[in-house]
BAKOLDO-507628 format. One record per residue (C-alpha): x negated, y, z negated. Coordinates in pm, 1 decimal. Last residue first. Layout:
<atoms>
[atom [X; Y; Z]] ...
</atoms>
This chain:
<atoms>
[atom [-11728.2; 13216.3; -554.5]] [atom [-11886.4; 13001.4; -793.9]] [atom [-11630.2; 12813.1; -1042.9]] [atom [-11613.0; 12835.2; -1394.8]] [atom [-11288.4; 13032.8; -1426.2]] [atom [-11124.6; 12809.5; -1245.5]] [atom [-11269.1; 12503.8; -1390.7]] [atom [-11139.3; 12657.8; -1715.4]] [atom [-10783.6; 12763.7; -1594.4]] [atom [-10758.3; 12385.9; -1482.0]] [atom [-10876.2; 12230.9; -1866.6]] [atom [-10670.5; 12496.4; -2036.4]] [atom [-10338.5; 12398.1; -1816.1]] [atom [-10390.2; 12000.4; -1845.9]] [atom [-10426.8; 12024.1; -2235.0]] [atom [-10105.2; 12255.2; -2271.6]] [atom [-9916.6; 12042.3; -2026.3]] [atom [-10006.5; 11789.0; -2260.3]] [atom [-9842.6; 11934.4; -2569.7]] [atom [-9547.8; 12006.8; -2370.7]] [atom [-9509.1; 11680.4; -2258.6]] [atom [-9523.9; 11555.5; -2630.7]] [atom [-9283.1; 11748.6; -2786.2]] [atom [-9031.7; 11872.0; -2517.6]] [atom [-8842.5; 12113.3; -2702.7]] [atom [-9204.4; 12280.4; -2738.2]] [atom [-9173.2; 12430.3; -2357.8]] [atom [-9141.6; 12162.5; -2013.3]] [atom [-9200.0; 12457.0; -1750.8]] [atom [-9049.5; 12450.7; -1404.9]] [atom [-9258.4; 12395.1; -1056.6]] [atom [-9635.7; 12442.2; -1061.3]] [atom [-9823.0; 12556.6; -740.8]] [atom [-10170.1; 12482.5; -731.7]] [atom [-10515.4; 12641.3; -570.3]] [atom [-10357.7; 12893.8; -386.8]] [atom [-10649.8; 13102.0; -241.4]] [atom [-10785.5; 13405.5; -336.7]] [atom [-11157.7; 13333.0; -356.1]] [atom [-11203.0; 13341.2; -719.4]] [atom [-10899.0; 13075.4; -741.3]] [atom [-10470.8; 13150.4; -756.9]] [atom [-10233.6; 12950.5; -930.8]] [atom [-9921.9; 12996.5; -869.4]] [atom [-9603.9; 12950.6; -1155.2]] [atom [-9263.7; 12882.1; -1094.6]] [atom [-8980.0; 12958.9; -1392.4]] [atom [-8746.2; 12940.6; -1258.3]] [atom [-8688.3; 12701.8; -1041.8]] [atom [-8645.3; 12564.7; -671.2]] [atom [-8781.9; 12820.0; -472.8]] [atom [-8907.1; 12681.7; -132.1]] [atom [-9103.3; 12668.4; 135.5]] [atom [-9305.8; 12922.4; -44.9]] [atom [-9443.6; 13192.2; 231.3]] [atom [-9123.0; 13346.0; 263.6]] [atom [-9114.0; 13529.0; -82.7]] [atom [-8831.0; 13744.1; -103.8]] [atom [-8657.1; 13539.0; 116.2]] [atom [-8695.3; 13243.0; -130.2]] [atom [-8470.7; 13498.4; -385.6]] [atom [-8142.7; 13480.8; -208.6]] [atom [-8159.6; 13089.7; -133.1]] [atom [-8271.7; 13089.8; -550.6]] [atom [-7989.5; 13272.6; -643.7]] [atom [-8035.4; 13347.9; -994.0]] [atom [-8146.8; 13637.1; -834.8]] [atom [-7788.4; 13813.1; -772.6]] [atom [-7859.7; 14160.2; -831.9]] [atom [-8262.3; 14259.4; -895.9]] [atom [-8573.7; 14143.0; -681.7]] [atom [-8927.8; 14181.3; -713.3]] [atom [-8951.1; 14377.5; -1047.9]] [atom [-9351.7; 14353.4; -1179.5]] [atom [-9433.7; 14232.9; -1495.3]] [atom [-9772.2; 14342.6; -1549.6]] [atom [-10018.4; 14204.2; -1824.2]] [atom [-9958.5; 14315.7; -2229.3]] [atom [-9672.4; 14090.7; -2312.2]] [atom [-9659.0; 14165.4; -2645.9]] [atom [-9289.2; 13924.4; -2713.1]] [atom [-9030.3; 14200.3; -2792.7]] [atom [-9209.9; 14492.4; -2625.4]] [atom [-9253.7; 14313.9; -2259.4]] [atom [-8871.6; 14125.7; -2301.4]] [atom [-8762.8; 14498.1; -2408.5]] [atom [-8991.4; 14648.6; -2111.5]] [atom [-8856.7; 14390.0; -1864.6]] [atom [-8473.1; 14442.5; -1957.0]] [atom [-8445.3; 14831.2; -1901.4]] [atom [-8627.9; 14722.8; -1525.9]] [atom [-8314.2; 14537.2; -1484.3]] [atom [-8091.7; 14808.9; -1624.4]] [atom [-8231.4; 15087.3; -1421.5]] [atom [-8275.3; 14855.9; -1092.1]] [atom [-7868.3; 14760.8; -1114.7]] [atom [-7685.0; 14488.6; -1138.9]] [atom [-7895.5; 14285.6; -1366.6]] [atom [-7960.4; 13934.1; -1244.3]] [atom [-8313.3; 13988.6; -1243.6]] [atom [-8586.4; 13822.3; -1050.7]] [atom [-8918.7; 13929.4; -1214.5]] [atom [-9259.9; 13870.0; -1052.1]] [atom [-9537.1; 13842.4; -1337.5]] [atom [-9908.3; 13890.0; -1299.0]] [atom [-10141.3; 13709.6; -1520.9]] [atom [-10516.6; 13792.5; -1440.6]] [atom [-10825.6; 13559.5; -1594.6]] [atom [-11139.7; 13717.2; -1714.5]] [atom [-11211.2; 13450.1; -1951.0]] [atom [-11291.9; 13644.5; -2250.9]] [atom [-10998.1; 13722.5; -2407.9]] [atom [-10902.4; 13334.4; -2486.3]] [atom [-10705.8; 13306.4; -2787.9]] [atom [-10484.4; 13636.9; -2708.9]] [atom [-10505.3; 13517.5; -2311.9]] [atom [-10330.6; 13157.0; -2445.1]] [atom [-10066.8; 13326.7; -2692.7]] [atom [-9937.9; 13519.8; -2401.3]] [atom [-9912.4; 13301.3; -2204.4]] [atom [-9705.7; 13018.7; -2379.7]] [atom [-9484.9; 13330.6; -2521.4]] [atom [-9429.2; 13396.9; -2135.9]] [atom [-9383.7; 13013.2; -2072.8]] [atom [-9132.4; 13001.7; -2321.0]] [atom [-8934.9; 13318.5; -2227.0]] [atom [-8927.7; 13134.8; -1822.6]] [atom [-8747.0; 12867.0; -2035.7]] [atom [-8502.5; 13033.7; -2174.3]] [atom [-8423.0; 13239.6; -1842.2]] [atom [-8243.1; 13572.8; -1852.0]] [atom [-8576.2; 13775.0; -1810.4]] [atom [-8646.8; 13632.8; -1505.3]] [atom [-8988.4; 13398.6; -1394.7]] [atom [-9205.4; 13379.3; -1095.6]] [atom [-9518.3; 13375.2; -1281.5]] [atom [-9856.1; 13425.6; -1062.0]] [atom [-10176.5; 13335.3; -1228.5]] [atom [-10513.3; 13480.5; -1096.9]] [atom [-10856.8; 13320.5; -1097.6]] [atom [-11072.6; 13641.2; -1068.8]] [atom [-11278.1; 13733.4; -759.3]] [atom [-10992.9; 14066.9; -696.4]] [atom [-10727.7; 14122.4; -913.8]] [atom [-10816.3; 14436.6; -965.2]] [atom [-10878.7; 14546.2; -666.9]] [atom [-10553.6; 14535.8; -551.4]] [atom [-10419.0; 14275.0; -283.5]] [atom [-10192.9; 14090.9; -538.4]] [atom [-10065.0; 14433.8; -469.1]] [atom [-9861.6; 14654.2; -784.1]] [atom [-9661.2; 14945.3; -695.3]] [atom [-9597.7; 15214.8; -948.7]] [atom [-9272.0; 15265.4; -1092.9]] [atom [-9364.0; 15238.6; -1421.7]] [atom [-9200.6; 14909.6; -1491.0]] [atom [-9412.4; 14778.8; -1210.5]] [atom [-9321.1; 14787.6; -865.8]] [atom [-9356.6; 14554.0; -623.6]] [atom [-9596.2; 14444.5; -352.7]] [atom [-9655.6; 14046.6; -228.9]] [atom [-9944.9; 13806.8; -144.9]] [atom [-10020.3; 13453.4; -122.1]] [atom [-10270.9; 13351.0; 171.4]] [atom [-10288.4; 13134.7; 487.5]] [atom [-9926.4; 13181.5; 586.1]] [atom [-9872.5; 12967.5; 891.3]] [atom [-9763.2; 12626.2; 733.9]] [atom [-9622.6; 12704.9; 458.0]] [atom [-9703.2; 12749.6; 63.7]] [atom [-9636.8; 12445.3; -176.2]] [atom [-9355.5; 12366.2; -411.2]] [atom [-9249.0; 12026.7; -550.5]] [atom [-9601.8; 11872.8; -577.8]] [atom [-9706.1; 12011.0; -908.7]] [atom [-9414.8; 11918.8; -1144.6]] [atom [-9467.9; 11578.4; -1102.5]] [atom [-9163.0; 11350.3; -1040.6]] [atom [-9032.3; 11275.2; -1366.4]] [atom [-9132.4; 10953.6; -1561.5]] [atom [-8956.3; 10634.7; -1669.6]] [atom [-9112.6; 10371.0; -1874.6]] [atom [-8870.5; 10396.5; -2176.2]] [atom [-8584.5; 10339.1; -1938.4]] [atom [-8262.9; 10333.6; -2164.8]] [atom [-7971.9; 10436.5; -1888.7]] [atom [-7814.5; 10762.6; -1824.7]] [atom [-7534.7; 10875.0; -1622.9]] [atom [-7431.7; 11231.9; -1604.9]] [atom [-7073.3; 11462.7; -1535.1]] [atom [-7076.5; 11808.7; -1489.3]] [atom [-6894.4; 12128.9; -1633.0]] [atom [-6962.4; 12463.1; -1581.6]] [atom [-6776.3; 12801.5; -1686.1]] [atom [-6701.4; 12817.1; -2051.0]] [atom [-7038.8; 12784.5; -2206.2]] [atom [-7278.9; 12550.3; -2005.1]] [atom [-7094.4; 12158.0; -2060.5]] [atom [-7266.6; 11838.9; -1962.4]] [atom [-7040.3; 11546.4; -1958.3]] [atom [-7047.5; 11195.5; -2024.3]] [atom [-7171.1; 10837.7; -1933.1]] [atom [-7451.6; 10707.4; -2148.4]] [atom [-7627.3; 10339.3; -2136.5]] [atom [-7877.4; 10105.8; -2252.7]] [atom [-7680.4; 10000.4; -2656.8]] [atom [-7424.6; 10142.4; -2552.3]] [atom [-7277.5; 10537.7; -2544.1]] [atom [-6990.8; 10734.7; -2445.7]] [atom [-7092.7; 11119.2; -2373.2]] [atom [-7067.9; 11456.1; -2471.0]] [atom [-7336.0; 11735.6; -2394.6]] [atom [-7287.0; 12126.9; -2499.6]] [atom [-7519.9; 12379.1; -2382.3]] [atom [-7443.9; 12775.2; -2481.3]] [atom [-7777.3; 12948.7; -2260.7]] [atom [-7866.1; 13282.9; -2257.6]] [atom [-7838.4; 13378.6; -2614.2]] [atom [-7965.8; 13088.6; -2796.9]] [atom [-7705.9; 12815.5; -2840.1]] [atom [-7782.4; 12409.2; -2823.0]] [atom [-7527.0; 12148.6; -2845.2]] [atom [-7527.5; 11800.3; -2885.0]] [atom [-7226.8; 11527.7; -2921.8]] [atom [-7229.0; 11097.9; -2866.5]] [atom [-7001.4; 10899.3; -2890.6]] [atom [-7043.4; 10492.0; -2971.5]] [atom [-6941.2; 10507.9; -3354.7]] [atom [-7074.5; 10887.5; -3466.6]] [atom [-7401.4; 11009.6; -3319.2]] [atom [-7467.4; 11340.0; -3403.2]] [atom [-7603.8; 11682.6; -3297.4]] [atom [-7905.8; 11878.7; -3202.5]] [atom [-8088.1; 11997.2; -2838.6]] [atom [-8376.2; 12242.0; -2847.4]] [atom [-8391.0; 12337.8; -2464.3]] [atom [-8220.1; 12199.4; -2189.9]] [atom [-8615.8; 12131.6; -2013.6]] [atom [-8760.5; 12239.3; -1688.2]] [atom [-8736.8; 12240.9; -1272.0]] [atom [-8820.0; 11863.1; -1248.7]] [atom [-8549.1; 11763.2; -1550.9]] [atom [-8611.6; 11760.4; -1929.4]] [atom [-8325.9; 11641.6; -2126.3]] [atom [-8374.0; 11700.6; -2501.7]] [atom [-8426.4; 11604.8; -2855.2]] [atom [-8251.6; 11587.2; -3192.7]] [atom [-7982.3; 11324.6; -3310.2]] [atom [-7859.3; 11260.3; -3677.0]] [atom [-7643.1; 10925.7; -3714.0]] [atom [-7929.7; 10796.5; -3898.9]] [atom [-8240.8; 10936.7; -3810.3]] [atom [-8208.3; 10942.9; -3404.4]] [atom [-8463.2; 11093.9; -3170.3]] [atom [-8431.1; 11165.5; -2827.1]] [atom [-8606.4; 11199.8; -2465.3]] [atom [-8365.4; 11243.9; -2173.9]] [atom [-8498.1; 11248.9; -1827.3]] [atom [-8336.9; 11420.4; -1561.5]] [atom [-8204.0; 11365.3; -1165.3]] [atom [-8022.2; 11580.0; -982.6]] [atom [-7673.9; 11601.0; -750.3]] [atom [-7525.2; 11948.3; -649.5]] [atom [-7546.5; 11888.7; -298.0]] [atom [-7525.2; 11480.9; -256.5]] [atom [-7239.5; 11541.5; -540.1]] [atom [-7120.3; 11161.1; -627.7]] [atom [-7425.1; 11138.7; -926.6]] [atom [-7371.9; 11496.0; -1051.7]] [atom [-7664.9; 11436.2; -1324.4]] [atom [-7892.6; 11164.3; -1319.1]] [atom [-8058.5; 11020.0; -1624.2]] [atom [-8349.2; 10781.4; -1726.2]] [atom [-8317.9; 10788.9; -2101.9]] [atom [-8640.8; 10778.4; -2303.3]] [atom [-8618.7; 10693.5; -2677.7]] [atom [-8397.0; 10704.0; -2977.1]] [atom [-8024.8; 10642.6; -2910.6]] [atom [-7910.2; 10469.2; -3182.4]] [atom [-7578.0; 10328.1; -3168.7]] [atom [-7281.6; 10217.2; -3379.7]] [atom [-7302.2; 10546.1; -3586.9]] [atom [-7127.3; 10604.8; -3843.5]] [atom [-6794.3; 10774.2; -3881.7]] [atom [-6708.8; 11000.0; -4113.1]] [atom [-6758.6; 11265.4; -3903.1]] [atom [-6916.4; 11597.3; -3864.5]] [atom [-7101.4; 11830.1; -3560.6]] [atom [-7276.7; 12130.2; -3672.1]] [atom [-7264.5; 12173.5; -4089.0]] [atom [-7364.3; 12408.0; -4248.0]] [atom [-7067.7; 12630.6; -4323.2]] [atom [-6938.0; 12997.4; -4368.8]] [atom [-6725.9; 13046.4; -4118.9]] [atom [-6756.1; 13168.1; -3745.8]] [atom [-6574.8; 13224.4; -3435.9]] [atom [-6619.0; 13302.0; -3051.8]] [atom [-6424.7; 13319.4; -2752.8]] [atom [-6653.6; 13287.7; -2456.7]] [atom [-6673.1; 13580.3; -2198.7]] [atom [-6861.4; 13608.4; -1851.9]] [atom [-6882.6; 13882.3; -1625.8]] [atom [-7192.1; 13739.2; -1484.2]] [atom [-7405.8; 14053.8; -1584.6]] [atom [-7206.6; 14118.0; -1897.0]] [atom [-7285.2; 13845.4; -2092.5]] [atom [-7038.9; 13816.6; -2363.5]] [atom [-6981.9; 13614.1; -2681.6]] [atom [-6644.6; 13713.5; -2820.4]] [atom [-6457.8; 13757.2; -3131.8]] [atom [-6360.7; 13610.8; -3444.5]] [atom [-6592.1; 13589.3; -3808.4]] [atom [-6466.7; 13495.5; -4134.7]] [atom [-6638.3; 13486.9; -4487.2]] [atom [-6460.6; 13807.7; -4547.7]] [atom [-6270.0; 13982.3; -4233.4]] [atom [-6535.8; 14058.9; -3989.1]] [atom [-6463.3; 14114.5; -3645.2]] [atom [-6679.6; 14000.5; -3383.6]] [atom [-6885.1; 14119.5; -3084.8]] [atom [-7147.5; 13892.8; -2956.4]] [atom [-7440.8; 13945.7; -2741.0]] [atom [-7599.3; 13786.9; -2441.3]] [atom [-7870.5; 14019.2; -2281.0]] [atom [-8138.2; 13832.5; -2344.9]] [atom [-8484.1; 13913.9; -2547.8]] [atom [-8342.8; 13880.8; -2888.6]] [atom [-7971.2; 13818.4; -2916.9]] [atom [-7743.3; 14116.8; -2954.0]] [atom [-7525.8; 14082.7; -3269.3]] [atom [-7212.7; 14351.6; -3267.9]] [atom [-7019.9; 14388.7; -3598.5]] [atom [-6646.4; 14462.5; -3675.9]] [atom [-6476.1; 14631.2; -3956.6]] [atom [-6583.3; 14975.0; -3918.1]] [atom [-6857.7; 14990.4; -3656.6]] [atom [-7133.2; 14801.7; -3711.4]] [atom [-7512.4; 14701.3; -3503.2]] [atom [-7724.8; 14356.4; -3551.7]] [atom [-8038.1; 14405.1; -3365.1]] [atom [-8218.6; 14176.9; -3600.4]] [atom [-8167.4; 13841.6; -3473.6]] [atom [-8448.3; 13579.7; -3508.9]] [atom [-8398.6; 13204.7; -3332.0]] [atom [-8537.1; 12940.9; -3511.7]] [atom [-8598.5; 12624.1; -3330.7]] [atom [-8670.2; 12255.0; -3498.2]] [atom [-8329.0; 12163.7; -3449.6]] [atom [-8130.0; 12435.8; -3272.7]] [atom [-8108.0; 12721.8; -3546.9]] [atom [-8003.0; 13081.6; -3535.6]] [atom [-8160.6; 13304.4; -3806.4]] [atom [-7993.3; 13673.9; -3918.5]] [atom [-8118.8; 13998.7; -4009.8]] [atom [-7919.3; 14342.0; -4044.6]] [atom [-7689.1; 14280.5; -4334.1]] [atom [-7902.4; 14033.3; -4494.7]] [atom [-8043.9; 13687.4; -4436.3]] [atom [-7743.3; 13534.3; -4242.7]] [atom [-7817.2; 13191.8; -4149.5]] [atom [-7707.0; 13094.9; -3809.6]] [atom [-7553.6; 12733.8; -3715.8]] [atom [-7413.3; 12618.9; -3379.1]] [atom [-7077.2; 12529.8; -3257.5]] [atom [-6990.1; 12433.2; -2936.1]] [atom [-6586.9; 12335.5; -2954.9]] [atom [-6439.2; 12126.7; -2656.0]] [atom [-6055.0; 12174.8; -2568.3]] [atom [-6134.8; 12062.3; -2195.6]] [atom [-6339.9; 12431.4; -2171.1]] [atom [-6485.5; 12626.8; -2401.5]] [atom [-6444.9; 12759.7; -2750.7]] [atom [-6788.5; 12879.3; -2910.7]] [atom [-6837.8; 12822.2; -3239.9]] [atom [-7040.0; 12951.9; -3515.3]] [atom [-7093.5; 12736.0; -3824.2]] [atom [-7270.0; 12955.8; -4111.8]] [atom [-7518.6; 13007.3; -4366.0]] [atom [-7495.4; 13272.5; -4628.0]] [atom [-7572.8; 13653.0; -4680.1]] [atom [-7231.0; 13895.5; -4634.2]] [atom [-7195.7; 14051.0; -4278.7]] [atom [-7078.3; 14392.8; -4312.3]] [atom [-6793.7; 14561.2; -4365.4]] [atom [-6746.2; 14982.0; -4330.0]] [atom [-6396.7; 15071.4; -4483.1]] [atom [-6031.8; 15055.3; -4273.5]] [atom [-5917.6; 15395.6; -4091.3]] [atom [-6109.8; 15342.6; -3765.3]] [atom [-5960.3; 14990.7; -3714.9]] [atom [-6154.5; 14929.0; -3427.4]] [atom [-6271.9; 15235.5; -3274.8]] [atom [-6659.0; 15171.6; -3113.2]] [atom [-6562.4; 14777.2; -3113.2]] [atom [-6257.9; 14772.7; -2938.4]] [atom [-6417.1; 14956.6; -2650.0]] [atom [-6667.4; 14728.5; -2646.5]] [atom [-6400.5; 14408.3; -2617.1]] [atom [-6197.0; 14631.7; -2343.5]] [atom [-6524.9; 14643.8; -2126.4]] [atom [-6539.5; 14299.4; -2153.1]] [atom [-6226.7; 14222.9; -2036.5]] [atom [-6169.2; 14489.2; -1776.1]] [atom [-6528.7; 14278.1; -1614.0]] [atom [-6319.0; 13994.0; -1670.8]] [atom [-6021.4; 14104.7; -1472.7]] 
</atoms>
């Protein structure tokens, strides 16, 4: 039925109201929101510039739009890199429709109105949350059950930050604190986030909400001292394989080796990333902005994509826009397409990892071809800090790479 849905909802757009004027979306700021489950609202602001540009924001993020498409009275935004759009009919300073991502079949009501404004309340805020919150997610699920830590900052009853966790961060989180609750939401095309919770002065208890179809509960507690495991001893290569290697084709069709020449007595880095993953998009902008500063190193990236697109047309379709819309100049190669997100699915790709536990994951590879590290998840600039020393730790490893003596 919601695969009918969404085709419906495009059909709609290409003949709504055929007899009715153009309209397009008129310059301001407003409050999008997304209606999910339990009665909850996600809203999130976007700034329209003109008729074919707008800005989302998530605290210190800004999101550019400009594939921004009309058809009569109604207006289709894609978001940049993922394939999450929104269709929405425009009547004045009003917006209603849908955000869809076809790939999952999935469809969120949508609506905007000119406002600036994410969460409000008269209330103030009985708590401050600033600091480091040891946190655990699905406590009572031994399956589903994972651990996080929370890192905020509170100016008033004005919260930014984010939960990092051992396979990456939640992005650029933003809300309020009003009395002892607790509301943040982030939005950017692949992921709608939306966190709720009771708090004291050394504890949360609430829910985690991802668009219309998840829900989990968390506990938190104020640990300032508290520290992931680290991200480099999650994922190793098995006993029995002595050496990393794969073939797949690159978005010309021809197949790439980690065996090829030209990847021969260089340090080589292996991304195992998709192109509907926030945080695999901010380790490719993290790479490509490092070889750019650094052309001289002789270093290799090679990416292995895991799409969730349905077909191989529309998954390699995806790689060249995520290729075109960030300058990723070095191969991203398509090792598995349907349902990737499944990591079970997607370790039997690659058999010598005794495990895949996140997207992204990223291999380092020496002179001499061996596996050197294997780091699990990327922490990206919601993080602050962490990402600033990942940064540091990274440029000091690829360095004694490259310096090394075959």
């Amino acid at each position: 039925m919601r695969k009918l849905s969404y085709i419906f909802l495009s059909i709609i757009f290409l003949i709504s109201c055929t007899k009715q004027p153009k309209k397009t979306l008129q310059k301001g700021t407003y409050r999008a929101v997304l209606k999910i489950q339990d009665n909850q609202e996600l809203p999130f602001i976007f700034e329209v510039k003109n008729d074919s540009l707008l800005s989302i924001f998530n605290a210190d993020e800004t999101i550019f739009v400009d594939e921004i498409t009309y058809r009569n009275d109604s207006v289709r935004i894609q978001t940049p890199v993922f394939e999450g759009y929104i269709i929405a009919k425009i009547e004045d300073n009003f917006l209603k429709g849908s955000f869809i991502k076809t790939s999952l079949d999935r469809i969120v009501p949508f609506e905007a109105t000119k406002n600036n404004v994410r969460f409000s309340s008269k209330k103030e805020a009985t708590k401050n949350i600033s600091g480091n919150w040891e946190t655990v997610f699905n406590e009572n699920s031994a399956d589903e059950k994972y651990i996080a830590k929370g890192i905020f900052n509170q100016n008033g009853n004005l919260v930014t930050g984010t939960f990092r966790t051992t396979t990456g961060d939640y992005r650029y989180l933003e809300g309020l604190v009003y009395g002892d609750s607790l509301k943040l939401s982030t939005f950017d095309g692949a992921h709608a986030f939306l966190f709720t919770a009771k708090v004291t002065d050394s504890t949360m208890n609430g829910f985690f909400y991802s668009g219309n179809h998840w829900k989990e509960p968390f506990e938190a507690k104020l640990n300032n001292t508290y520290e992931l495991p680290k991200a480099d001893n999650l994922t190793f290569i098995k006993e029995g394989y002595e050496d990393f290697d794969f073939s797949f084709p690159d978005t010309r069709g021809r197949i790439v080796s980690l065996s090829d020449t030209k990847f021969q007595q260089k340090p080589v880095i292996i991304q195992i990333m998709g192109t509907w993953c926030p945080n695999c998009l901010d380790e490719s902008k993290f790479l490509v902005n490092y070889l750019r500063e650094n052309p001289n190193t002789n270093i290799e990236v090679i990416a292995l994509a895991f799409e969730v697109a349905k077909t191989r047309e529309i998954a390699f379709k995806r790689i060249k826009r995520l290729k075109e819309r960030i300058g990723i100049e070095y191969p991203v190669l398509l090792a598995q397409y349907g349902n990737s997100a499944d990591k079970k699915i997607a370790e039997k790709t690659l058999p010598m990892l005794n495990h895949l536990i996140s997207y992204p994951t990223t291999i380092f590879i020496d002179k001499n071809g061996k596996v050197r590290k294997i780091h699990t998840g990327f922490n990206g600039p919601a993080t602050g800090k962490k990402f600033n020393e990942f940064k540091n730790e990274f440029e000091n490893f690829m360095n004694a790479l490259v310096l090394e003596k075959e």
